[in-house]
C-alpha positions in Angstrom: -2.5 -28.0 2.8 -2.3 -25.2 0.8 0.5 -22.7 1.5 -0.4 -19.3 -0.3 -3.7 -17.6 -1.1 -2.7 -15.0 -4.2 -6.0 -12.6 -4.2 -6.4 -10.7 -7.2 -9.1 -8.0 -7.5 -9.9 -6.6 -10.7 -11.4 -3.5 -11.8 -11.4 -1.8 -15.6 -7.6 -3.8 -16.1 -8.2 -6.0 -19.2 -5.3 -4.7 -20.5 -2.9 -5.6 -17.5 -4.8 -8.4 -16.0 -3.4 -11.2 -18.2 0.1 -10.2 -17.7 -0.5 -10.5 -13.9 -2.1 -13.9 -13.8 0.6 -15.5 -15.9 3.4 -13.9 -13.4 1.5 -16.1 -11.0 0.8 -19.2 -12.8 3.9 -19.7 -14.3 5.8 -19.4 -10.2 8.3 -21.8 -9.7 6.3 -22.7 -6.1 3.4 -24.8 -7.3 1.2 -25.0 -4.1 -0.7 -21.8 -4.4 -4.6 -21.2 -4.3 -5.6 -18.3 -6.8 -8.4 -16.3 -6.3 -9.1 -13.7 -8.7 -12.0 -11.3 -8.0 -14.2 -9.5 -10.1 -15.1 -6.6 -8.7 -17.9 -5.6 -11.1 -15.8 -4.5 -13.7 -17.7 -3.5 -16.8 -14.9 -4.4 -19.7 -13.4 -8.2 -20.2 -12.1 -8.9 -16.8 -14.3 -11.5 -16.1 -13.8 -13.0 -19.5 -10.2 -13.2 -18.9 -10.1 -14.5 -15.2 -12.9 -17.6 -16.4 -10.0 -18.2 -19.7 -7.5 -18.8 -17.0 -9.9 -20.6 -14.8 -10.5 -23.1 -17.3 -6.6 -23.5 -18.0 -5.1 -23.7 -14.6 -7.6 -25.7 -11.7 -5.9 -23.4 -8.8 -8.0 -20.8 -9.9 -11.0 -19.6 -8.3 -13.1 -16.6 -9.5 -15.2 -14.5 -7.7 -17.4 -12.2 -9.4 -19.4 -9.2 -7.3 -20.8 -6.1 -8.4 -18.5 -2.9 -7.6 -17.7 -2.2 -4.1 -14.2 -1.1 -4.7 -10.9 -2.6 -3.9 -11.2 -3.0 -0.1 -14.3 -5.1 0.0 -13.0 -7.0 -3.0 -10.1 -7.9 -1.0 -12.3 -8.7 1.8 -14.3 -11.2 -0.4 -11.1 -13.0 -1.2 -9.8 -13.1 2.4 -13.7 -14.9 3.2 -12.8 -18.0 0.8 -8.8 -18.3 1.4 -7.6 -21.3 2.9 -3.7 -21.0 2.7 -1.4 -20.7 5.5 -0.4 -17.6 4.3 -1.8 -14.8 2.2 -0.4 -12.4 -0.2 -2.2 -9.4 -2.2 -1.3 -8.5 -5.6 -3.2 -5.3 -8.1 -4.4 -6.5 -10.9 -1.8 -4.2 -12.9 1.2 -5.2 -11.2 3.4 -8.3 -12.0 5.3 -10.5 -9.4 8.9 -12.3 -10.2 9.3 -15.8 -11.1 10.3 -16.8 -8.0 8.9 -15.0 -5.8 7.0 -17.9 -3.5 9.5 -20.1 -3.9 12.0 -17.9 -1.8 8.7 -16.9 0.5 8.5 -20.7 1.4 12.3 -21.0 1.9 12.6 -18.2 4.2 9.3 -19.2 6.1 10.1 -22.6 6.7 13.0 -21.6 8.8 11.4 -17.9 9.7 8.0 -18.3 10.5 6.2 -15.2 11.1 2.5 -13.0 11.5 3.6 -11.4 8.0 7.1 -11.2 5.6 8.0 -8.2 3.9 9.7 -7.9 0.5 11.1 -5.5 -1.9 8.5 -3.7 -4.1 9.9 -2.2 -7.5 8.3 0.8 -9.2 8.1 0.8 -12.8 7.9 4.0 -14.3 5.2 3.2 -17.8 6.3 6.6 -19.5 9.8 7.2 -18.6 11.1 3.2 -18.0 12.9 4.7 -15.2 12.8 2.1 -11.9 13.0 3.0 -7.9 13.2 0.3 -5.4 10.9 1.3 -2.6 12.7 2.4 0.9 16.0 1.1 2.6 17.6 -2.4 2.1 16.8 -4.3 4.9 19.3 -4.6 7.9 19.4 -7.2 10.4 17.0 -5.9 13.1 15.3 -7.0 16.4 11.9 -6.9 15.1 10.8 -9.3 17.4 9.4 -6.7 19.8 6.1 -5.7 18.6 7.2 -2.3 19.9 10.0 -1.6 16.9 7.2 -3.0 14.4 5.0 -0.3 15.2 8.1 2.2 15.0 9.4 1.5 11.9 5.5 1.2 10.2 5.3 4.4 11.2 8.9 5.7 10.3 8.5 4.0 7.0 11.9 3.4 7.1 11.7 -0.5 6.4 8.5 -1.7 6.6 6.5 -0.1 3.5 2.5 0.6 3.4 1.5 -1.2 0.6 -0.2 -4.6 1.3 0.8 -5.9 -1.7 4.4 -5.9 -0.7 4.0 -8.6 2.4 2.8 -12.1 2.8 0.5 -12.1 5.6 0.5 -15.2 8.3 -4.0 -16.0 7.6 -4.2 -17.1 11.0 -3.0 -14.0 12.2 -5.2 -11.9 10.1 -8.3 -14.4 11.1 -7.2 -14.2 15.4 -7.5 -9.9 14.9 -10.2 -10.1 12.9 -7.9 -7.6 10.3 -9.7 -6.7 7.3 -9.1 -3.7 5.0 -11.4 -0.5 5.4 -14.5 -0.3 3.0 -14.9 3.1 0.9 -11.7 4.6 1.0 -9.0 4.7 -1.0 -6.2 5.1 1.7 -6.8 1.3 3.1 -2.9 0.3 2.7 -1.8 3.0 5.0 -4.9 2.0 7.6 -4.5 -1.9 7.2 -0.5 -1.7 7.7 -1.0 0.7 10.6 -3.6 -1.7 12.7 -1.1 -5.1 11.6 1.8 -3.7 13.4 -0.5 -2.7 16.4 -1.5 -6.4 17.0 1.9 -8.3 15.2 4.9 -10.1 17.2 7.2 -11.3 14.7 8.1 -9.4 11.1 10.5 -11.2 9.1 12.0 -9.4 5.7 13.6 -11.0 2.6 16.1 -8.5 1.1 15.0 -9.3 -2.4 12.6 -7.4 -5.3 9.9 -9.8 -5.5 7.3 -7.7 -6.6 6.6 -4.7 -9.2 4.0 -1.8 -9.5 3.9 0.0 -12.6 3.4 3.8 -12.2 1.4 5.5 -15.2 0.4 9.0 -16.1 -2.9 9.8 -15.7 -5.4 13.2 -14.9 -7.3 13.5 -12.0 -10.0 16.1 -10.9 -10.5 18.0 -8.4 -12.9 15.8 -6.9 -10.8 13.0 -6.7 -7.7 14.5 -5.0 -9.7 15.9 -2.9 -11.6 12.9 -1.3 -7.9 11.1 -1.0 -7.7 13.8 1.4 -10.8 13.2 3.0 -10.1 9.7 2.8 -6.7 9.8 4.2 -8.3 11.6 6.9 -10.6 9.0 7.9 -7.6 6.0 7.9 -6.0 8.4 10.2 -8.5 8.8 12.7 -9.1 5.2 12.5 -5.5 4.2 13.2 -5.6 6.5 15.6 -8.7 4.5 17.4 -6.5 1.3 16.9 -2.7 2.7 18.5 -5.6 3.9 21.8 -7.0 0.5 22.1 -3.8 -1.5 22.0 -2.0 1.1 24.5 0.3 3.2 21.9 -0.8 5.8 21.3 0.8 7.8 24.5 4.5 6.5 23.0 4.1 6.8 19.5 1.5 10.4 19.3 4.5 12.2 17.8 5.8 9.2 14.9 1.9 8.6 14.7 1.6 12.8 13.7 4.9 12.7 11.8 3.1 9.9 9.9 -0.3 11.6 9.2 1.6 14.8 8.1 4.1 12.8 6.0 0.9 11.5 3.9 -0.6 15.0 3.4 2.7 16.4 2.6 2.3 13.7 -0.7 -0.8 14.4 -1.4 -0.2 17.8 -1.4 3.0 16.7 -3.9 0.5 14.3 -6.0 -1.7 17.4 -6.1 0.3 19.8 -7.6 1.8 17.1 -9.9 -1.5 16.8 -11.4 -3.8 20.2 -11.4 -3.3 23.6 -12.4 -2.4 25.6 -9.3 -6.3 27.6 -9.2 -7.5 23.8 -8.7 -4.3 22.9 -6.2 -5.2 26.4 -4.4 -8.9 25.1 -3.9 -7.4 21.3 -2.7 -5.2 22.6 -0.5 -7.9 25.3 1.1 -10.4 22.1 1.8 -7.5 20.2 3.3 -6.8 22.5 6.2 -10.4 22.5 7.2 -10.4 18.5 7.3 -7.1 18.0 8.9 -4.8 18.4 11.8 -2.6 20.5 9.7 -2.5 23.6 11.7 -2.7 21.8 14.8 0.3 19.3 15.0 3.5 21.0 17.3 6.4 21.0 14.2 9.1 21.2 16.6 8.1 17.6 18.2 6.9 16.1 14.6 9.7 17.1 12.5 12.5 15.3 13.4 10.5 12.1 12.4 10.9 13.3 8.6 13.1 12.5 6.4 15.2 15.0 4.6 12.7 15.1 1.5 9.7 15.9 3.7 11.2 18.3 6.1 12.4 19.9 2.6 8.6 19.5 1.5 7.4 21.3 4.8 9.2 24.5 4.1 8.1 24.8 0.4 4.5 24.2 1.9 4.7 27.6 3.7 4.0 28.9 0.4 1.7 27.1 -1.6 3.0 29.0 -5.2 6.6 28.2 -4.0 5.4 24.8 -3.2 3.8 24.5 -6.5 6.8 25.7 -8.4 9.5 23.6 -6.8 6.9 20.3 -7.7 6.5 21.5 -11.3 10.1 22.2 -11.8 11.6 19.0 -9.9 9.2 17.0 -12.0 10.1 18.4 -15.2 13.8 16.8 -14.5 12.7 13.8 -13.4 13.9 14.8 -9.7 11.7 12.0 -7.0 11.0 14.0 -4.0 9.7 11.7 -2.0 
């Protein structure tokens, strides 16, 4: 029996997607399936993946033409066989040991999905930030406190990539990420703690994400708007059917305004403020943004976003205070 499925999708990352596979190869934990998927990339993924293929027989490849990272996960979730399932981007790295102290803690704490530490590696600055709150000892056995602190982010991060998911879990609630948009983390995380039990956590920085400069148009920052929209709306669909949605409305709102809050922050990180001006116009005819009672929503914000909220009143001040606190290297978020 196999005990992890590693699925790799790959997408314009030669340059990264060597570095990747050999963090998994080379795990202390041997009994790992490894399915790398090419998701019709156009430069020398492919190439790359069938080098490692040939090296290392837990390797299976899947080549399909472009459909974006979603439905390349999906294709790899179709073929997996492992007890357990774990995501990792084809420019991140994983640590050494990073299944071998998954097994360990599994074998005692079995669980519909295990969350870990996820590091950020900064490509221009070499600065690192170790994503949200140590873990604490917590009751998580309750599916209602899984929901709470998915929402609250204040454990339990979005990224799939920073979990190993229990496959016959995923396979019972038929959970598959979202096809054509690019805020499936946030949706997929969202719809696993609707459905999940048991959430275990291993206190440990297992896995790292490399964060890299890079321009983005107009365009683009606007559909993760429109995108983050749809996951919203779609979450929302899934807290109704499972009976949450009456108890959580105001974390669920606090959520969905915590994500356009950084977007907004993304936004003015990366265009001049005529372009952020036009983003920010489009966004309040796509989203709740007007619409959401602050007095009930706010107190489900962190200091950094309640911060954010006020600057937003003004989108020059707002635009400022980004520009200056990124200048110093000052994370607001």
């Amino acid at each position: 029996m196999i005990r992890f499925s590693v699925i790799v999708p790959a997408y314009r990352v030669e340059q990264y997607l060597s570095k990747c596979i050999e963090s998994i190869i080379r795990q202390t934990y041997l009994n790992l399936e490894i399915i790398l998927v090419n998701d019709g990339s156009p430069d020398g993924c492919l190439q790359i993946m069938e080098y490692y293929a040939a090296k290392d027989k837990r390797i299976r490849v899947i080549s399909q033409t472009n459909m974006g990272l979603s439905e390349a996960r999906n294709a790899g979730l179709k073929i997996a066989t492992g007890d357990y399932v774990a995501f990792v981007d084809s420019d991140d790295w994983i640590e050494k040991e990073m299944f071998e102290v998954l097994a360990a803690h599994l074998d005692s704490k079995p669980s519909d999905y295990t969350c870990f530490r996820l590091q950020f590696d900064n490509e221009k600055t070499g600065t690192c930030f170790v994503y949200g709150k140590p873990y604490s000892i917590m009751k998580l056995e309750e599916s209602e406190n899984i929901l709470k602190d998915t929402l609250n982010l204040t454990h339990i991060p979005t990224s799939a990539c920073s979990k190993v998911y229990n496959r016959t879990f995923l396979e019972k609630h038929v959970l598959r990420f979202e096809k054509g948009i690019v805020n499936e983390d946030t949706l997929f995380s969202i719809q696993a703690a609707c459905y999940a039990r048991k959430v275990t956590f291993v206190n440990k920085v297992l896995y790292h994400t490399t964060e890299r400069e890079g321009s983005i148009s107009r365009s683009s920052q606007e559909r993760l708007f429109l995108d983050m929209h749809k996951a919203f709306l779609k979450a929302k669909e899934c807290l109704v059917e499972t009976g949450y949605f009456d108890s959580f409305q105001n974390r669920y709102e606090a959520r969905y305004l915590r994500s356009i809050l950084y977007n907004q922050l993304q936004a003015a990180q990366r265009l001049s403020y005529r372009e952020f001006v036009k983003i920010m116009a489009s966004c309040f005819q796509h989203t709740f943004y007007r619409q959401y009672n602050v007095g009930s929503v706010r107190r489900y914000l962190s200091l950094n976003y309640r911060i954010m909220l006020i600057f937003s009143q003004s989108l020059l001040l707002f635009f400022i205070v980004v520009r200056i606190m990124n200048r110093v290297g000052v994370r607001m978020h």
